[in-house]
C-alpha positions in Angstrom: 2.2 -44.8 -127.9 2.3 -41.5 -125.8 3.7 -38.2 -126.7 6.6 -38.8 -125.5 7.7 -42.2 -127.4 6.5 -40.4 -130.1 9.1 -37.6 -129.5 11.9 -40.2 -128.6 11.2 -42.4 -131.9 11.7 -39.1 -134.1 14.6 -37.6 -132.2 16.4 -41.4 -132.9 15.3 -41.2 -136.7 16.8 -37.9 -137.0 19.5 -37.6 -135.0 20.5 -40.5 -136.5 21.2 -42.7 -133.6 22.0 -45.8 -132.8 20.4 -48.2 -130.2 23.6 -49.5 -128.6 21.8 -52.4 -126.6 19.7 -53.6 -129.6 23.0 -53.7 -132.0 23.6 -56.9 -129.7 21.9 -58.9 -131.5 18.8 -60.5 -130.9 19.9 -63.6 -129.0 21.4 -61.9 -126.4 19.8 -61.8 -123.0 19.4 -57.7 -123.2 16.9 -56.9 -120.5 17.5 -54.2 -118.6 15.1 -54.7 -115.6 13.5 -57.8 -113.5 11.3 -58.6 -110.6 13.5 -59.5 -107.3 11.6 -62.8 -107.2 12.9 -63.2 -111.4 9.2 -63.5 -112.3 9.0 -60.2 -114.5 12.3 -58.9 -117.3 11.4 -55.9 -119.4 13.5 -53.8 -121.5 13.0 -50.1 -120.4 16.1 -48.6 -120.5 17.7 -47.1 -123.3 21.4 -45.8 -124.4 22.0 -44.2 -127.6 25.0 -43.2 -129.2 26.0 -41.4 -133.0 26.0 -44.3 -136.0 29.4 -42.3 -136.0 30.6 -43.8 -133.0 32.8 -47.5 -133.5 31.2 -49.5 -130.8 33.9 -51.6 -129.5 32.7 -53.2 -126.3 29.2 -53.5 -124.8 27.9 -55.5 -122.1 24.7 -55.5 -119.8 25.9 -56.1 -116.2 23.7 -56.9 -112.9 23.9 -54.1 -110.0 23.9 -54.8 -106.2 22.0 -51.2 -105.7 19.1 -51.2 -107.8 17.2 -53.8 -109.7 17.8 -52.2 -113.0 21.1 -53.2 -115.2 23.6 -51.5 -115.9 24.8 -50.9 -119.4 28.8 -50.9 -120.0 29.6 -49.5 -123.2 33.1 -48.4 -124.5 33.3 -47.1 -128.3 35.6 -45.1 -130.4 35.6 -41.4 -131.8 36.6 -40.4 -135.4 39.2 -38.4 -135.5 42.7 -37.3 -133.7 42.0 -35.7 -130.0 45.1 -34.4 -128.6 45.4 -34.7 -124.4 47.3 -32.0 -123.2 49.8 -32.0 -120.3 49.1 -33.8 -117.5 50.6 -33.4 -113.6 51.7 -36.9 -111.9 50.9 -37.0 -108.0 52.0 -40.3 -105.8 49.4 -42.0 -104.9 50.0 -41.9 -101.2 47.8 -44.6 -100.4 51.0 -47.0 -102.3 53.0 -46.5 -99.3 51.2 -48.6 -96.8 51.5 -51.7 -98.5 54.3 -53.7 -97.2 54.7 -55.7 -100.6 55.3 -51.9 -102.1 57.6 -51.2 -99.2 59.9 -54.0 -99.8 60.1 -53.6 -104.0 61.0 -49.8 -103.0 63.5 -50.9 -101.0 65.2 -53.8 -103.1 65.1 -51.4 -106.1 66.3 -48.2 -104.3 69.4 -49.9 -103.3 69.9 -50.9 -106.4 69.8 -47.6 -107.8 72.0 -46.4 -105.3 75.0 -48.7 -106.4 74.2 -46.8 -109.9 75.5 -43.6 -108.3 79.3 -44.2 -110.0 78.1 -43.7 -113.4 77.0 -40.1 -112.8 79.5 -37.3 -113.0 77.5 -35.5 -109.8 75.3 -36.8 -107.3 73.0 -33.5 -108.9 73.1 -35.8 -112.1 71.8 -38.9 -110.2 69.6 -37.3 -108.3 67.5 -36.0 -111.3 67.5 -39.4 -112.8 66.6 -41.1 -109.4 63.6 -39.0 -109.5 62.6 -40.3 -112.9 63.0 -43.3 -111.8 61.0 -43.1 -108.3 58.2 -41.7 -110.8 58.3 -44.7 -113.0 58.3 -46.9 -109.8 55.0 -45.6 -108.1 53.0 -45.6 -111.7 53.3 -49.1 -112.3 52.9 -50.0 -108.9 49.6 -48.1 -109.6 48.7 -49.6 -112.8 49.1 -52.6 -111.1 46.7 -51.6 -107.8 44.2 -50.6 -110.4 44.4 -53.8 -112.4 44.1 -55.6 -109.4 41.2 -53.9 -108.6 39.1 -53.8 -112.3 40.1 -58.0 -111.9 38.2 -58.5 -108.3 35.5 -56.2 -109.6 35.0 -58.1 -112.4 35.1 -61.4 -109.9 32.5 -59.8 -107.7 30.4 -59.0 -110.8 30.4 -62.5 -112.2 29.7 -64.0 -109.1 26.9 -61.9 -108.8 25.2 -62.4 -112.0 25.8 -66.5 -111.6 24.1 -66.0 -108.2 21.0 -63.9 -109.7 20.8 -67.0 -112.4 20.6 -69.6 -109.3 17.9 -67.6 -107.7 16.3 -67.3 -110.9 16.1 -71.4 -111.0 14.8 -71.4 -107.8 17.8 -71.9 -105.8 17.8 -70.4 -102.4 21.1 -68.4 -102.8 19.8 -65.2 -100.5 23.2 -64.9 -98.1 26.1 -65.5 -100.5 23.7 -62.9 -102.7 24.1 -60.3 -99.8 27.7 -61.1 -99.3 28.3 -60.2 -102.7 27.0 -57.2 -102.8 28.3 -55.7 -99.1 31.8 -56.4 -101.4 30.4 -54.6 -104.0 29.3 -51.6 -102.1 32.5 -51.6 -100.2 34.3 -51.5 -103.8 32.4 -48.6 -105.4 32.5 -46.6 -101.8 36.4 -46.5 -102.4 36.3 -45.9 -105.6 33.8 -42.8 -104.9 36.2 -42.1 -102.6 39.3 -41.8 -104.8 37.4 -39.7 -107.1 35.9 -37.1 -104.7 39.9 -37.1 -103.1 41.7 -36.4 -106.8 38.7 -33.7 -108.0 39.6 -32.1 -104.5 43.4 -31.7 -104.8 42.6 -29.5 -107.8 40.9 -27.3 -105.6 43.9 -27.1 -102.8 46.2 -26.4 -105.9 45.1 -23.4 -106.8 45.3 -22.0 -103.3 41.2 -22.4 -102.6 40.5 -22.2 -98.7 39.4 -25.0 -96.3 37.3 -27.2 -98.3 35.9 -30.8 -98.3 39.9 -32.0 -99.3 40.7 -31.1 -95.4 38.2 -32.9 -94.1 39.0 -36.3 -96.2 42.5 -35.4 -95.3 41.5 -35.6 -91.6 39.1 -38.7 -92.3 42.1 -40.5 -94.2 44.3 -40.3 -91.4 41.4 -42.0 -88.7 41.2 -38.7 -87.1 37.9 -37.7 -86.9 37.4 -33.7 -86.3 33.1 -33.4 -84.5 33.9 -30.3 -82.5 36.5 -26.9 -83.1 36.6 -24.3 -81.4 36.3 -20.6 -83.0 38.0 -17.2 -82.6 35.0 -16.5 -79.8 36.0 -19.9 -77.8 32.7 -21.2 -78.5 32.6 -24.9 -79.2 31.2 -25.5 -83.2 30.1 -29.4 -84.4 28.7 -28.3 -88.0 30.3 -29.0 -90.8 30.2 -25.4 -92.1 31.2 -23.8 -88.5 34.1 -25.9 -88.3 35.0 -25.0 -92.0 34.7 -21.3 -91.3 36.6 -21.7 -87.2 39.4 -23.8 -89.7 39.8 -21.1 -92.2 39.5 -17.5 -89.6 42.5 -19.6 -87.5 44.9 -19.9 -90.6 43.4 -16.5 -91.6 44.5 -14.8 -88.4 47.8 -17.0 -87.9 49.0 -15.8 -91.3 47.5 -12.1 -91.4 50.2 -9.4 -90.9 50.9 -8.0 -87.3 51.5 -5.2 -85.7 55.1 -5.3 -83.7 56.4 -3.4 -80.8 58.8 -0.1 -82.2 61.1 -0.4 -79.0 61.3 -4.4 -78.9 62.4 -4.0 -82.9 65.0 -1.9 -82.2 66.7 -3.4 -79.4 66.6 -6.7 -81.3 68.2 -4.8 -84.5 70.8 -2.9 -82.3 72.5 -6.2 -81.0 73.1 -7.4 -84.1 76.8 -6.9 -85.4 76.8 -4.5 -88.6 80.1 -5.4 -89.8 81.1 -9.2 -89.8 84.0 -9.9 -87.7 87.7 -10.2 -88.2 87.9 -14.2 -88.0 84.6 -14.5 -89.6 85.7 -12.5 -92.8 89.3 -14.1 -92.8 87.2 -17.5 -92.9 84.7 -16.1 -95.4 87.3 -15.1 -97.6 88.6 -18.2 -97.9 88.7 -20.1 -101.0 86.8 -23.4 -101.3 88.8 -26.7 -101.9 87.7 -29.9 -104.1 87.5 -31.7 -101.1 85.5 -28.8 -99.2 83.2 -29.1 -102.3 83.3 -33.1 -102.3 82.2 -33.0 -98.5 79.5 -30.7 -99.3 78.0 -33.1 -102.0 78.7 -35.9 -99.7 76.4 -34.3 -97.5 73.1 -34.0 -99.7 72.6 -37.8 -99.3 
């Protein structure tokens, strides 16, 4: 053995660790890399994990990218670990689906018809927002079921293909399909990612960043050329980042305004409010001036 199987056989004595694909048993199929042609499997990857650690799920799965395996594992820490306060955001992408569309719908009537039972449409309101909350997250949980369920179809069918090939079986173009779907799949889920690890950046007031460009990109606007303060035309990435952020830098920036133009505008304004105005000013509101009013926030 070399020095450095030598080093790795200690640390895993130590540490102690355990050998998460070897606790599998030894009639599982636990290879974790084979020839394209299926003439050579070896075992030469390796994930290790605290004797500590309740392993709960584990499962070697076939990758469309690579022609090692990937290892899924799920286990379970000792102990209580308290998850702090999270912030909900709508997942945006919900509102394009016409099946969502019409459930929103049907259900928003129906809790319009609830608006008797409150004593204020301030009342309802605040529970309708609750409730539009609710709505959207298990319409979510149910988008992201939907999708762990077709992954899980696409990653079946791809391991039944690999065992076809492996018999001999000429299974090349359903293979390929297979794995365009599965690059598709993980391309949106990189995409998702990159988008929520972004909006933490806009929230704490961070300037133009990658999350304006997917923002662009997500509506099928493509921005290749901006022009900057100088007029020239810019088709980097990082130019049109820095053209972006000196135009909302120089929209918002303070200004320098006219003396005379202020003053005429602030001399035609009326410094005392006038006789009809004040008379209606001072007139006390009625229930139904108040019941129109709430009538109105609808």
């Amino acid at each position: 053995m070399d020095d450095a199987v030598k080093l790795l056989a200690e640390m895993v004595g130590e540490a102690p660790l355990i050998d998460v694909i070897g606790s599998m048993g030894p009639d599982t199929r636990n290879f974790t890399w084979s020839h394209s042609d299926g003439s050579l499997c070896s075992r030469i990857d390796f994930f290790f994990t605290s004797k500590s650690v309740r392993i709960r799920q584990h499962s070697i799965v076939t990758l469309h990218f690579s022609d090692h395996r990937a290892l899924r594992f799920q286990g379970g820490l000792t102990g209580t670990f308290l998850a702090g306060p999270g912030t909900w955001k709508l997942n945006s992408s919900l509102l394009g689906r016409e099946d969502v569309q019409e459930e929103l719908s049907r259900t928003y009537s129906e809790w319009q018809e609830m608006k008797d039972i409150f004593q204020s449409i301030g009342e309802w309101w605040k529970w309708e927002k609750g409730q539009i909350q609710d709505f959207f997250k298990n319409m979510g949980r149910k988008a992201a079921r939907g999708r762990r369920k077709e992954f899980s179809r696409m990653q079946q069918q791809l391991q039944e293909l690999y065992d076809l090939q492996l018999q001999g079986w000429d299974v090349m173009n359903p293979l390929e399909a297979v794995k365009k779907e599965l690059s598709e799949h993980f391309h949106d889920k990189s995409r998702r990612i990159i988008f929520r690890s972004n909006v933490e950046n806009l929230e704490k007031v961070e300037k133009c960043n990658s999350f304006f460009f997917k923002k662009i990109h997500s509506s099928h606007t493509p921005l290749v050329q901006l022009r900057n303060r100088e007029g020239t035309l810019c088709d980097t990435r990082e130019d049109i980042r820095k053209a972006v952020t000196d135009f909302y830098g120089d929209l918002y920036s303070k200004k320098r305004s006219g003396g005379d133009q202020a003053e005429n505008f602030l001399s035609d304004i009326p410094r005392k409010v006038s006789a009809p105005a004040r008379e209606v000013l001072n007139t006390p509101l009625t229930l139904e001036d108040l019941h129109l009013a709430v009538k109105s926030f609808r």
